[in-house]
VMD Tcl script that builds the backbone (N, CA, C; Angstrom):
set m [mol new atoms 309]
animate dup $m
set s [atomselect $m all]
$s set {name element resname resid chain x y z} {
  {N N UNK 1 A -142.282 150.647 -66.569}
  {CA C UNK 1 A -143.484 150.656 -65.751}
  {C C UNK 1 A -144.215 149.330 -65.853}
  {N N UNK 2 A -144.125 149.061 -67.256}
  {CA C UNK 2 A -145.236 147.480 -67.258}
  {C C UNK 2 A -145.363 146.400 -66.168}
  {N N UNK 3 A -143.511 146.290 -65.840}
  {CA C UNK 3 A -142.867 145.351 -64.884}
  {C C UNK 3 A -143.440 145.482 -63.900}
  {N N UNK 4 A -143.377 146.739 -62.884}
  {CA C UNK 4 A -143.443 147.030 -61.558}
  {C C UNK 4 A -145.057 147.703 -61.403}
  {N N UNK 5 A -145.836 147.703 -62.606}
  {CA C UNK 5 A -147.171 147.800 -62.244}
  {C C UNK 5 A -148.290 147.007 -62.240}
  {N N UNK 6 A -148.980 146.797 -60.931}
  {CA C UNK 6 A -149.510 145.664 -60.652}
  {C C UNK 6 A -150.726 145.701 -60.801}
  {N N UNK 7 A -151.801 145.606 -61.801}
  {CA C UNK 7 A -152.978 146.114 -62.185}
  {C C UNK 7 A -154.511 145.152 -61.044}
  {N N UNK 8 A -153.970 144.355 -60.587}
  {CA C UNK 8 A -154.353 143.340 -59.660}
  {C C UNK 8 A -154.534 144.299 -58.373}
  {N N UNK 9 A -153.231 144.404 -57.837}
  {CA C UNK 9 A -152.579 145.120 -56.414}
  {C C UNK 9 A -153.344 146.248 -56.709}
  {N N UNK 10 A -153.453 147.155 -57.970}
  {CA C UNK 10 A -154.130 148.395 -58.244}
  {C C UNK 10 A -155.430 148.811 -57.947}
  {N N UNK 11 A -156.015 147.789 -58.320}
  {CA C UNK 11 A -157.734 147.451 -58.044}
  {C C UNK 11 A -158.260 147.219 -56.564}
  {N N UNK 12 A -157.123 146.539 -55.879}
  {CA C UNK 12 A -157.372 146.061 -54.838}
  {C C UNK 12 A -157.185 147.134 -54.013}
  {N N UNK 13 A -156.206 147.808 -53.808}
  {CA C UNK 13 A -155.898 148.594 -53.117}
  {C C UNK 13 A -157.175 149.820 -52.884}
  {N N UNK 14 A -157.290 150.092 -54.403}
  {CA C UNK 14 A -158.371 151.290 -54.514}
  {C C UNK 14 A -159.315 150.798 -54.051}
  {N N UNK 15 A -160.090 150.024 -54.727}
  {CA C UNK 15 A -161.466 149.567 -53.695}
  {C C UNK 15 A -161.555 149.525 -52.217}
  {N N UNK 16 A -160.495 149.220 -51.753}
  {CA C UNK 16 A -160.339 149.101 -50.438}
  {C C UNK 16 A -160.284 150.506 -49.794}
  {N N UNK 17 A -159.733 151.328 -50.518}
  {CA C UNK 17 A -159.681 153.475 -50.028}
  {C C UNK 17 A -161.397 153.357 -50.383}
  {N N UNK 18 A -161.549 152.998 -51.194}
  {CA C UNK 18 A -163.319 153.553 -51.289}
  {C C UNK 18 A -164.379 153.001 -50.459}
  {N N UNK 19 A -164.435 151.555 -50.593}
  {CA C UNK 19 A -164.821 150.830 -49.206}
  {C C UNK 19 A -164.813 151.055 -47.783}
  {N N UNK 20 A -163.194 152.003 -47.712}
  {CA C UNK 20 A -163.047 152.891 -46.622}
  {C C UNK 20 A -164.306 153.987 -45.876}
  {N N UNK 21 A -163.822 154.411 -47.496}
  {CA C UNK 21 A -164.473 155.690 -47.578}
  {C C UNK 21 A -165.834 155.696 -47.720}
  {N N UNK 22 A -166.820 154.808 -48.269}
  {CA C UNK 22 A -168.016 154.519 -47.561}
  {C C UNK 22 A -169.120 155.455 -48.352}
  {N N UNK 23 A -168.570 156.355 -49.262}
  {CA C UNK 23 A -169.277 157.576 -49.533}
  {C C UNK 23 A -170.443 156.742 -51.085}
  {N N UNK 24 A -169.631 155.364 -51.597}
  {CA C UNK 24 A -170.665 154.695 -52.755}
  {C C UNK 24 A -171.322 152.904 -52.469}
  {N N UNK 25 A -171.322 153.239 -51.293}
  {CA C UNK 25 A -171.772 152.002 -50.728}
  {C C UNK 25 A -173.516 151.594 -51.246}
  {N N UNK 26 A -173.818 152.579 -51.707}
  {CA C UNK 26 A -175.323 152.413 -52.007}
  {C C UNK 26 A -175.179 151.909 -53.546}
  {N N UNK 27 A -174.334 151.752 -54.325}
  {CA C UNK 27 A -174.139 150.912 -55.441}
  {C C UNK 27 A -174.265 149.472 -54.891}
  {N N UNK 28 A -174.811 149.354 -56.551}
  {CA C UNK 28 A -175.442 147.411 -56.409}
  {C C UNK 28 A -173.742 146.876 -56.647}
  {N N UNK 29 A -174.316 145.780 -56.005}
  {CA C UNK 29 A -173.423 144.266 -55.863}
  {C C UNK 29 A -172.047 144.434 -57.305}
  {N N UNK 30 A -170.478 144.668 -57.033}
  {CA C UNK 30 A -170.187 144.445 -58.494}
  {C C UNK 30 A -170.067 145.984 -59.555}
  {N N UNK 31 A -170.918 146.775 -58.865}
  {CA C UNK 31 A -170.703 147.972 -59.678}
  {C C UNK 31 A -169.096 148.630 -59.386}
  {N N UNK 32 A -169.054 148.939 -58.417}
  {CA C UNK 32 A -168.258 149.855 -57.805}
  {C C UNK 32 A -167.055 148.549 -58.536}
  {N N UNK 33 A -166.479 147.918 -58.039}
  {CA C UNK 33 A -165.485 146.923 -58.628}
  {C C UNK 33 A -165.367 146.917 -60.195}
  {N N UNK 34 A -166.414 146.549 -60.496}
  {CA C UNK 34 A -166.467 146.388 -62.554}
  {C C UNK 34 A -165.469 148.556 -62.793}
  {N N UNK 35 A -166.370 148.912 -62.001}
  {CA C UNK 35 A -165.588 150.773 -62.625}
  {C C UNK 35 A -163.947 150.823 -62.583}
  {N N UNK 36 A -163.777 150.731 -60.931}
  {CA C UNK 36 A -162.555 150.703 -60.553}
  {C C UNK 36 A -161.417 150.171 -61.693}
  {N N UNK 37 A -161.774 148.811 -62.028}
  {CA C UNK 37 A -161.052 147.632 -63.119}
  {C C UNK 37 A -161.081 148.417 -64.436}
  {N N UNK 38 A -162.044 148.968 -64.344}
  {CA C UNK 38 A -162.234 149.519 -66.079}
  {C C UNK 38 A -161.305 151.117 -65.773}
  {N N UNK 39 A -161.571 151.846 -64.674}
  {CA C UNK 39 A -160.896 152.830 -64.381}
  {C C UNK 39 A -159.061 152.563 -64.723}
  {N N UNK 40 A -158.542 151.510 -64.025}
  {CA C UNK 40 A -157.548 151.167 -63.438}
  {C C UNK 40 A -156.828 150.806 -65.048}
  {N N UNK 41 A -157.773 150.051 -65.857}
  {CA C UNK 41 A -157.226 149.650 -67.613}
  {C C UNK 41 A -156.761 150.723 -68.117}
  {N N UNK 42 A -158.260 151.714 -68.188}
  {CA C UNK 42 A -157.515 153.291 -69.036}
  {C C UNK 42 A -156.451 154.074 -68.415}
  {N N UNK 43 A -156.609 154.020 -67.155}
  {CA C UNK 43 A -155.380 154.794 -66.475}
  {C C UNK 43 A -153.623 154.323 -67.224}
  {N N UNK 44 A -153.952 153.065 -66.822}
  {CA C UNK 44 A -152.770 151.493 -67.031}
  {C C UNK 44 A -152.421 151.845 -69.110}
  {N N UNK 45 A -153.069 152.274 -69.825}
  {CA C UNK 45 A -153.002 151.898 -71.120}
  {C C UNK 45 A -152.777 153.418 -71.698}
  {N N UNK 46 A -153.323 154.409 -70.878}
  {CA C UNK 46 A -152.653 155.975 -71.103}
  {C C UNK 46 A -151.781 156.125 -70.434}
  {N N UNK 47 A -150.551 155.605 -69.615}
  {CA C UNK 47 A -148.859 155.843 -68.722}
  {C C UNK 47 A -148.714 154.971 -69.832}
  {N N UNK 48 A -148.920 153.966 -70.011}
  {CA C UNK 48 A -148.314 153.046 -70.976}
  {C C UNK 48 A -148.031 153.334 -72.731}
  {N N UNK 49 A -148.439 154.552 -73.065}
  {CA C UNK 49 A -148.253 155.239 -74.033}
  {C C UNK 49 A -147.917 156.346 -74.258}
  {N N UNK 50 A -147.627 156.937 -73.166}
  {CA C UNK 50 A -146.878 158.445 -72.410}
  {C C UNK 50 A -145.296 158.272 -73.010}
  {N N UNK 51 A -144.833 156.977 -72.688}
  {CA C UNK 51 A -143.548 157.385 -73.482}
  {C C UNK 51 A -142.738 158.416 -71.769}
  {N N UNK 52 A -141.830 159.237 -72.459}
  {CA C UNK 52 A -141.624 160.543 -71.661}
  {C C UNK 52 A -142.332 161.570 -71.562}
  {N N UNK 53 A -143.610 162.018 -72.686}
  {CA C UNK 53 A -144.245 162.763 -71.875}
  {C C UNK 53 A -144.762 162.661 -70.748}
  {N N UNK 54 A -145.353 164.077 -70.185}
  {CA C UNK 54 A -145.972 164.042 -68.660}
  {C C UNK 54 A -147.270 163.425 -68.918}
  {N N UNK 55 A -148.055 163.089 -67.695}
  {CA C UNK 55 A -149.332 162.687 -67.047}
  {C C UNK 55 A -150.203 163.766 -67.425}
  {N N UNK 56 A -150.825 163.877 -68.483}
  {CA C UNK 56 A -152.057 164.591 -68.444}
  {C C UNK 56 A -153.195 164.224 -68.054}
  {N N UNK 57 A -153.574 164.998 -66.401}
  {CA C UNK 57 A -154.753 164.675 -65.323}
  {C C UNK 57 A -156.010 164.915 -66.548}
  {N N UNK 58 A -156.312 166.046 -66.443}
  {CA C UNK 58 A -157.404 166.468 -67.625}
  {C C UNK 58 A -157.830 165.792 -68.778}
  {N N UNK 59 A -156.695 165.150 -69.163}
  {CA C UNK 59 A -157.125 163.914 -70.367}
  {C C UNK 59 A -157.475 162.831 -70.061}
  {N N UNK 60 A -156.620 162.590 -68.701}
  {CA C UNK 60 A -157.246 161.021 -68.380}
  {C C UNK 60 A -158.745 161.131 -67.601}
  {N N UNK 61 A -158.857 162.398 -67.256}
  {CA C UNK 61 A -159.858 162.671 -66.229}
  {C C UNK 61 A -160.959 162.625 -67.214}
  {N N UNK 62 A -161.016 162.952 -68.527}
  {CA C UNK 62 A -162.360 163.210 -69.802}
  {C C UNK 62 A -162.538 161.634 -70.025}
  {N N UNK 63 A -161.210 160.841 -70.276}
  {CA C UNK 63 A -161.528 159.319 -70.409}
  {C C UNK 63 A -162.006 158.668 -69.276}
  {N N UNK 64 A -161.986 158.693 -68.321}
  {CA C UNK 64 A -162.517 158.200 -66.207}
  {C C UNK 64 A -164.326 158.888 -66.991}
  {N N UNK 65 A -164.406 159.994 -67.322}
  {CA C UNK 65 A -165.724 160.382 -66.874}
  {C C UNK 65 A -166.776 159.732 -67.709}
  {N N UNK 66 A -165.863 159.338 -69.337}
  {CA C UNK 66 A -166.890 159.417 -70.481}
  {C C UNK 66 A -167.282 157.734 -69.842}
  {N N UNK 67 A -166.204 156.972 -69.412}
  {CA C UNK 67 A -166.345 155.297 -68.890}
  {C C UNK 67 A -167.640 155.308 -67.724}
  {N N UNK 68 A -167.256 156.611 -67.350}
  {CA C UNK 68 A -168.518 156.264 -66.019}
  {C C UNK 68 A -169.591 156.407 -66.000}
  {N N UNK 69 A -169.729 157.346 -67.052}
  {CA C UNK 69 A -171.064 157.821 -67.456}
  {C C UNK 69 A -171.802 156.393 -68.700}
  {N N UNK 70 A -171.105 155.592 -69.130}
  {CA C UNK 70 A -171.295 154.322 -70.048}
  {C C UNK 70 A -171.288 153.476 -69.098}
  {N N UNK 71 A -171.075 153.399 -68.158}
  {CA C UNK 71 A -171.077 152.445 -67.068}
  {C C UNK 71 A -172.025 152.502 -65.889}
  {N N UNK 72 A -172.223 153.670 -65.795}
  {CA C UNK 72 A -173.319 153.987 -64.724}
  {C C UNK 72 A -174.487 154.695 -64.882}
  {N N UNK 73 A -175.149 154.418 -66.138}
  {CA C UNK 73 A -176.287 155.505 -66.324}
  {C C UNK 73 A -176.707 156.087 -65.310}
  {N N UNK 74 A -176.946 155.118 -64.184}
  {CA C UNK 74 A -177.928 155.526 -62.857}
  {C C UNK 74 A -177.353 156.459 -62.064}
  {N N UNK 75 A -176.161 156.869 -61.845}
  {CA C UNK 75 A -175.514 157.282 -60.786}
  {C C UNK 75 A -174.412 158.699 -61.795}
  {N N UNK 76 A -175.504 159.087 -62.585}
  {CA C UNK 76 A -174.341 160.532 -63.339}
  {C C UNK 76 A -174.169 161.410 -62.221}
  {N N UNK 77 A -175.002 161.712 -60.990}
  {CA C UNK 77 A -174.811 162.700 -60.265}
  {C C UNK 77 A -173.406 162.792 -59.613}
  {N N UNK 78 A -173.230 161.355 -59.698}
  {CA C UNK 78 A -171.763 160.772 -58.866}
  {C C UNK 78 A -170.389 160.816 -59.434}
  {N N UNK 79 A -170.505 160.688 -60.672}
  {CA C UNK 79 A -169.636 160.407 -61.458}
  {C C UNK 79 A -168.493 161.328 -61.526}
  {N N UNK 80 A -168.883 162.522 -61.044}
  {CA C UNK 80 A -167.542 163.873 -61.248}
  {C C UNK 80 A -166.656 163.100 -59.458}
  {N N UNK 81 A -167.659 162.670 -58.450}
  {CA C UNK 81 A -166.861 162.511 -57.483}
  {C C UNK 81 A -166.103 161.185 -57.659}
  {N N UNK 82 A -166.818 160.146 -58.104}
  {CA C UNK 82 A -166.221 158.892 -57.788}
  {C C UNK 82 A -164.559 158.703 -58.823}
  {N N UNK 83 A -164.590 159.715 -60.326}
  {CA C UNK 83 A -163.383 159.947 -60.839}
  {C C UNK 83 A -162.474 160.908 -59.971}
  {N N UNK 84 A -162.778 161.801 -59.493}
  {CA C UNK 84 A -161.632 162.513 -58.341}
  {C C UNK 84 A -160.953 161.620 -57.131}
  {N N UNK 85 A -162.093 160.899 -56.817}
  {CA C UNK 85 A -161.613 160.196 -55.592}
  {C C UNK 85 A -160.907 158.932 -56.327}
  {N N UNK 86 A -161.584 158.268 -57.566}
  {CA C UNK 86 A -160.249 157.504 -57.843}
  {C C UNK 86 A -159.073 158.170 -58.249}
  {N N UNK 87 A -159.271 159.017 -59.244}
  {CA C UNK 87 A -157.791 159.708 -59.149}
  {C C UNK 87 A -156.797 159.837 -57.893}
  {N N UNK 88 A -157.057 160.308 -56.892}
  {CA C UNK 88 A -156.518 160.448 -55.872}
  {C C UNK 88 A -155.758 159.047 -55.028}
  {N N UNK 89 A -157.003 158.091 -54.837}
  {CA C UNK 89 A -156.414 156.846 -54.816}
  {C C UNK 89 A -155.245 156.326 -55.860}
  {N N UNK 90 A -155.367 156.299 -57.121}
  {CA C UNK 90 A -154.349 156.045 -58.296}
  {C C UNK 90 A -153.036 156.556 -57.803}
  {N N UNK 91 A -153.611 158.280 -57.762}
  {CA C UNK 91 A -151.873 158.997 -57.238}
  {C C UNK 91 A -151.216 157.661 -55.789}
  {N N UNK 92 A -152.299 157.886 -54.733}
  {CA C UNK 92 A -151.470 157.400 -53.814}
  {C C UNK 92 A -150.979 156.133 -53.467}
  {N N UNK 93 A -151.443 155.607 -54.430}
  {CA C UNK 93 A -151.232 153.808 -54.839}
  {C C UNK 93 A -149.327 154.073 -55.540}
  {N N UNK 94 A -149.852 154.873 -56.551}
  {CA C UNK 94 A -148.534 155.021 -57.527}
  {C C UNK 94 A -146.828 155.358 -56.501}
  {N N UNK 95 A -147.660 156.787 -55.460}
  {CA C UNK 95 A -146.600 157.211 -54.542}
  {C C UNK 95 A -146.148 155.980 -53.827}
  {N N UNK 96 A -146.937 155.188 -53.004}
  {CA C UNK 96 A -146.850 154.299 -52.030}
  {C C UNK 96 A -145.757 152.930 -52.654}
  {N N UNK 97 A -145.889 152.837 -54.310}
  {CA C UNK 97 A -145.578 152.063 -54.806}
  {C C UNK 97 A -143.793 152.623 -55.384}
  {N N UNK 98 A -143.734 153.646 -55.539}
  {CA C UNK 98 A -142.162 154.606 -55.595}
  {C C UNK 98 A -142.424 154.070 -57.248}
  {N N UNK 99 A -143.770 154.186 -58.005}
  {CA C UNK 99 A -144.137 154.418 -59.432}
  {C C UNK 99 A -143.928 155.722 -59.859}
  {N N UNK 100 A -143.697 156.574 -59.452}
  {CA C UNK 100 A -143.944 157.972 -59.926}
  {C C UNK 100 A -143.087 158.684 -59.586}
  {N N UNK 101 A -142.719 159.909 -60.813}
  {CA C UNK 101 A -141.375 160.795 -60.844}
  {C C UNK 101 A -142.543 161.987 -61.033}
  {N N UNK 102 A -141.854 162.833 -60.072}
  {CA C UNK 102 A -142.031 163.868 -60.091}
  {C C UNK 102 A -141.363 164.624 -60.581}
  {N N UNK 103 A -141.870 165.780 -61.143}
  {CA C UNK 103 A -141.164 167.097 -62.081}
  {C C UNK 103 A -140.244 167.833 -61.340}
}
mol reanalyze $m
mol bondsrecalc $m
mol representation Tube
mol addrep $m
């Protein structure tokens, strides 16, 4: 995975589904980007220690929330959505990228 995962391409991509998506545009200058990057590390550093076990959503999802909530005091109301919707982006970055085996 290290090889063919592009933590650059990763960031970029996602911001760009959320930017899309329009739903955290009321974040200051830099926020939304600094998360994503910090999102995109823990994601990047828990597959990277998986080994052959599976993807545990729920674990990575407690590490996405505890970062966002240290990262965004202002915006806790948000924080359960803006980790789902990156999750979702992540998956479809990973699919799009033929990163991911399915069970």
């Amino acid at each position: 995975m290290e090889e063919l995962f592009d933590k650059a391409a990763a960031v970029a991509r996602i911001r760009e589904n959320f930017e899309n998506e329009g739903d955290f545009s009321f974040m200051k200058e830099g926020e939304l980007e600094g998360v994503i990057a910090r999102f995109v590390d823990i994601d990047h550093d828990y597959m990277a220690k998986l080994g052959d076990e599976p993807y545990d959503e729920d674990e990575v999802y407690a590490m996405l929330e505890k970062a966002a909530n240290e990262m965004l005091p202002d915006y806790k109301m948000y924080v359960m959505r803006l980790c789902d919707d990156y999750m979702d982006f992540m998956e479809q970055y990973m699919v799009d990228e033929g990163l991911v085996e399915w069970e």
